[in-house]
DRENVORO-447378 format. One line per 10 residues: number of its first residue (from 1); for each residue x, y, z of C-alpha. Coordinates in pm, whole numbers, plus 50000, padded with zeros to 5 digits. Layout:
<atoms>
NUM	X,Y,Z  ...
</atoms>
This chain:
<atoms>
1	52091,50145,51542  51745,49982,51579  51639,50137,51244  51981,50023,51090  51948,49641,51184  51566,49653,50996  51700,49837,50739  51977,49546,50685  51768,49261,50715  51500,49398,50510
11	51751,49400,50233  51870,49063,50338  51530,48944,50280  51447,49121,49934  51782,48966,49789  51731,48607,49937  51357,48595,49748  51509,48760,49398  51775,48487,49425  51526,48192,49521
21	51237,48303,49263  51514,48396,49005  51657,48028,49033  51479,47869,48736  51481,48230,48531  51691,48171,48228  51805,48518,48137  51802,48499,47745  51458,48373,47740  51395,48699,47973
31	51534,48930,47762  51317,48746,47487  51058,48800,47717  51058,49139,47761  51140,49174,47382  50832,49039,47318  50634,49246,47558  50356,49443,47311  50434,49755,47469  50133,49963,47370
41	49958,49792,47666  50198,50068,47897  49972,50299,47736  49637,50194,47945  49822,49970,48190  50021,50350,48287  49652,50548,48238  49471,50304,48497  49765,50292,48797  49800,50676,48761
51	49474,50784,48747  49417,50568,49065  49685,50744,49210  49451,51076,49117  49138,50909,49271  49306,50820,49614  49430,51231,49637  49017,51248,49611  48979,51033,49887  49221,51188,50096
61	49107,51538,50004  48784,51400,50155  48870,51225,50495  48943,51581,50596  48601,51696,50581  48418,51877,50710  48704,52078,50851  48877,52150,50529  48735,52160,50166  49104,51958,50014
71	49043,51911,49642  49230,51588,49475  49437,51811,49252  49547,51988,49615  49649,51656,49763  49790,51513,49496  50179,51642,49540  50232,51607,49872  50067,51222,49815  50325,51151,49593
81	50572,51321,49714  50514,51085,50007  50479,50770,49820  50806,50892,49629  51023,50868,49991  50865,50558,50076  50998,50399,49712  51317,50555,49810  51361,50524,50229  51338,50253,50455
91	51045,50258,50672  50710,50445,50620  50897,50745,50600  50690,50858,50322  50373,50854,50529  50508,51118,50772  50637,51315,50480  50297,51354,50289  50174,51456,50688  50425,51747,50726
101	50361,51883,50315  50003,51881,50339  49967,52027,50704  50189,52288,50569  50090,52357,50220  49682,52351,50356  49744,52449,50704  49589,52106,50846  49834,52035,51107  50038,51738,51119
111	49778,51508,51370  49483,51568,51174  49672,51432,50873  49817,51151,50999  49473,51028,51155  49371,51064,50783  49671,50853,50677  49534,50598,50939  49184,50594,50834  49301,50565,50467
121	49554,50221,50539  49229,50065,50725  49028,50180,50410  49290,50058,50165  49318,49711,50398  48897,49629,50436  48904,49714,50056  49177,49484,49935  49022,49170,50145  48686,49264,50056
131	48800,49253,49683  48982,48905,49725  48687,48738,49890  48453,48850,49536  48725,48718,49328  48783,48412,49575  48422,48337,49475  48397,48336,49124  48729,48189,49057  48825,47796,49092
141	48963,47669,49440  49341,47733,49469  49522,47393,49412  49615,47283,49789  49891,46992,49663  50084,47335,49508  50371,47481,49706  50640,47738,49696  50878,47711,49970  51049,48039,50140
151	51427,48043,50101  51641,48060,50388  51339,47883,50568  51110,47601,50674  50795,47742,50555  50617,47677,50257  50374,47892,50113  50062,47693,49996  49699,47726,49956  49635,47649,50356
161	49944,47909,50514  49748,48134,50265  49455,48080,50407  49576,48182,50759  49760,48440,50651  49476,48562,50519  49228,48475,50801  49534,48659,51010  49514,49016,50834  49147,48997,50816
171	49109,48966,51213  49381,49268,51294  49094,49511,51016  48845,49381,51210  49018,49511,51526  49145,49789,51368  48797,49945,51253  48655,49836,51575  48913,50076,51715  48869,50348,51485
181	48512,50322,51552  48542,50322,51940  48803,50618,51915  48550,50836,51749  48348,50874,52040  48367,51155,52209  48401,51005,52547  48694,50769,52434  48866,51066,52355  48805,51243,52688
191	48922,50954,52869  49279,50977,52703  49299,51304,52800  49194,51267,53159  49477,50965,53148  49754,51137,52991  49654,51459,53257  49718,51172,53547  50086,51090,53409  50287,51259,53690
201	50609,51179,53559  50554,51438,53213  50562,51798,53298  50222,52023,53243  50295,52160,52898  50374,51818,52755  50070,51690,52920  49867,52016,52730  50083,51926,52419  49950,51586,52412
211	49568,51685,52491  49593,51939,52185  49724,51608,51946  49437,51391,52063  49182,51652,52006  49380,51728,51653  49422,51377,51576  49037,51293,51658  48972,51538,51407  49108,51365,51131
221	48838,51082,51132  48533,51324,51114  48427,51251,50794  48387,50866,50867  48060,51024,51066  47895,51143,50753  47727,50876,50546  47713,51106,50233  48110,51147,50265  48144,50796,50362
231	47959,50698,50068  48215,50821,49826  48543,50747,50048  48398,50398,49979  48296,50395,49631  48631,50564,49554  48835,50341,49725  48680,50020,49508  48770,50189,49182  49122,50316,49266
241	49203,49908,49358  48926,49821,49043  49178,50028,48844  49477,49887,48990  49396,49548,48914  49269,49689,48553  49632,49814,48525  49809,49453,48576  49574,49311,48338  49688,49542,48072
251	50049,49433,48120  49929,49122,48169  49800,49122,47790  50106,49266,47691  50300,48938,47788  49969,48689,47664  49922,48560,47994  49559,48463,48058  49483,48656,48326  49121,48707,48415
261	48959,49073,48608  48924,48846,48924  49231,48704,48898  49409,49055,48857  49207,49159,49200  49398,48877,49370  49708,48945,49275  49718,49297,49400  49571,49202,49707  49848,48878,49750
271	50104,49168,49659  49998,49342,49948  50026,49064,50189  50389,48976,50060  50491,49339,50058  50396,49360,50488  50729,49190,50505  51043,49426,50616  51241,49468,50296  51430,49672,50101
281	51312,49956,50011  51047,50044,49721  50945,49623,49808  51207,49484,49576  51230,49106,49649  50879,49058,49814  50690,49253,49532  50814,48981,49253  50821,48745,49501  50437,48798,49549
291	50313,48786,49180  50528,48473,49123  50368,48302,49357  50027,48439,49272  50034,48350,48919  50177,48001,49004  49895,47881,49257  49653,48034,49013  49808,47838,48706  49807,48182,48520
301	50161,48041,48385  50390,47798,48469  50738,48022,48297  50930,48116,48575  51095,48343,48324  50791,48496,48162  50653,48568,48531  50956,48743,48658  50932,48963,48316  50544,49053,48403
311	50655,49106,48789  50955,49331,48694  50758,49530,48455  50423,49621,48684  50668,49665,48928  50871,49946,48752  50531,50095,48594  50428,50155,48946  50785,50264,49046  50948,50489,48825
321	50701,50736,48740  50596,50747,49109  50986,50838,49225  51047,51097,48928  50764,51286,48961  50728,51265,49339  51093,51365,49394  51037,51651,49147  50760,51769,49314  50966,51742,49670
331	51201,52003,49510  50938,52205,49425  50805,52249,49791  51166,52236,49883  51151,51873,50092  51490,51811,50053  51604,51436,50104  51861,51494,50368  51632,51644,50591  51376,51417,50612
341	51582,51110,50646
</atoms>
């Protein structure tokens, strides 16, 4: 029921912001838009995103060092096989999906996967901020006298409820690393054993159960201990979000909007923060909603209808080739979509 009522008002939510940043979209002009869209920047706009997608299979192939030798072409299906139920399913289905097909298909186990899948969100996260404070740098303050009020609500979104937003998601990293960090030891680890051995009211075999899953789930962050591993888990998670940002600059050209590298950086990072929201989904609602609003406060444009065209079309170039070959590749390691819903 629980599950039902955030499914609902995540889709609540995704319509209310298509209908608020739609408003001023005057749907001739968008079809002009789109019309007008020099589509032979798909070609490396599609090449950038997707060979990303490639380079973070590399990076999870190596977060499960030194215990397993995963190449990127290895973890590549069962990545977007999970990324395809995530598009597709409410929640972060996906994430637990991609768990069970790779601790299957390379006899990982399901913890030491998921810990993976943990490391790799706090990667993607230090990344992403770490990226918008270089292009926060180099490009020109964001107006503060520019605002973009949430439908439905009192808030509106300007350069200061950025700002704290921001400030916000950079403090819960911090925390989160510092975690990550502290669970690593081996006496952390101990201790949640000797704590969950203590819990009277859980019979003996769960209480083993649980031991096994902390030692398994430990596991999964071993290769944050060696700097020559850590050293390209970092430098590969720069260029898959380098390459990302290279992609919506391509489409970007496509629609002549004068978008700069730095400015590209930002928006996927913005995206990000909009797309934390519950919604519908696949992020339909918040991820428009996002790149509006980025390329209004960085007067990138200033037509509603031309942005909505850019937003819908990265959107769908990072959508539809992500569900049709992720769901194909589902049916090929027979994850059907009943049973994992």
């Amino acid at each position: 029921m629980k599950k039902n009522i955030i499914f609902i008002v995540g889709c609540l939510i995704s319509v209310a912001l298509i209908g608020y940043f739609t408003r001023a979209v005057e749907w001739g002009k968008f079809a002009s838009a789109l019309g007008s869209f020099k589509w032979w920047w798909l070609v490396p706009g599609l090449a950038a995103f997707y060979y990303s997608m490639y380079l973070r299979a590399v990076r999870w192939g190596l977060l499960f060092k030194p215990h397993y030798d995963i190449k990127g072409w290895q973890a590549f299906a069962p990545l977007m096989v999970g990324f395809a139920f995530n598009s597709i399913l409410p929640g972060r289905v996906g994430e637990v999906v991609r768990c069970l097909h790779i601790g299957k298909s390379q006899k990982t186990g399901v913890p030491v996967a998921l810990a993976t899948v943990v490391a790799e969100r706090i990667l993607d996260a230090v990344t992403l901020f770490g990226m918008l404070a270089v292009a926060f740098a180099v490009l020109p303050p964001i107006d503060p006298n520019t605002n973009v009020p949430v439908p439905g609500s009192t808030v509106v979104l300007n350069a200061k409820v950025l700002e704290k937003s921001i400030h916000g998601l950079i403090t819960i990293c911090i925390v989160l690393v510092v975690g990550l960090i502290v669970f690593m030891f081996p006496w952390v680890q101990l201790t949640c054993i000797r704590i969950t051995r203590r819990l009277g009211f859980m019979s003996a075999r769960i209480r083993r159960a649980i031991a096994r899953i902390i030692i398994k789930f430990a596991g999964g962050f071993h290769a944050l201990k060696q700097p020559a591993v850590m050293a390209r888990i970092i430098f590969h998670s720069v260029v898959l979000w380098v390459l990302v940002g290279v992609s919506n600059l391509a489409i970007a050209r496509g629609f002549d909007l004068p978008m700069s590298l730095p400015q590209a950086l930002a928006l996927v990072t913005l995206i990000g923060i909009f797309i934390t929201i519950p919604a519908a989904p696949g992020y339909w609602g918040l991820y428009e909603a996002g790149a509006i609003f980025t390329l209004t406060v960085m007067k990138i444009s200033d037509n509603v209808t031309v942005m909505f065209a850019y937003a819908i079309m990265i959107h769908l170039v990072q959508y539809v080739p992500i569900v049709v070959i992720g769901l194909w590749m589902a049916r090929k390691a027979d994850i059907g979509l009943k049973r994992m819903q």
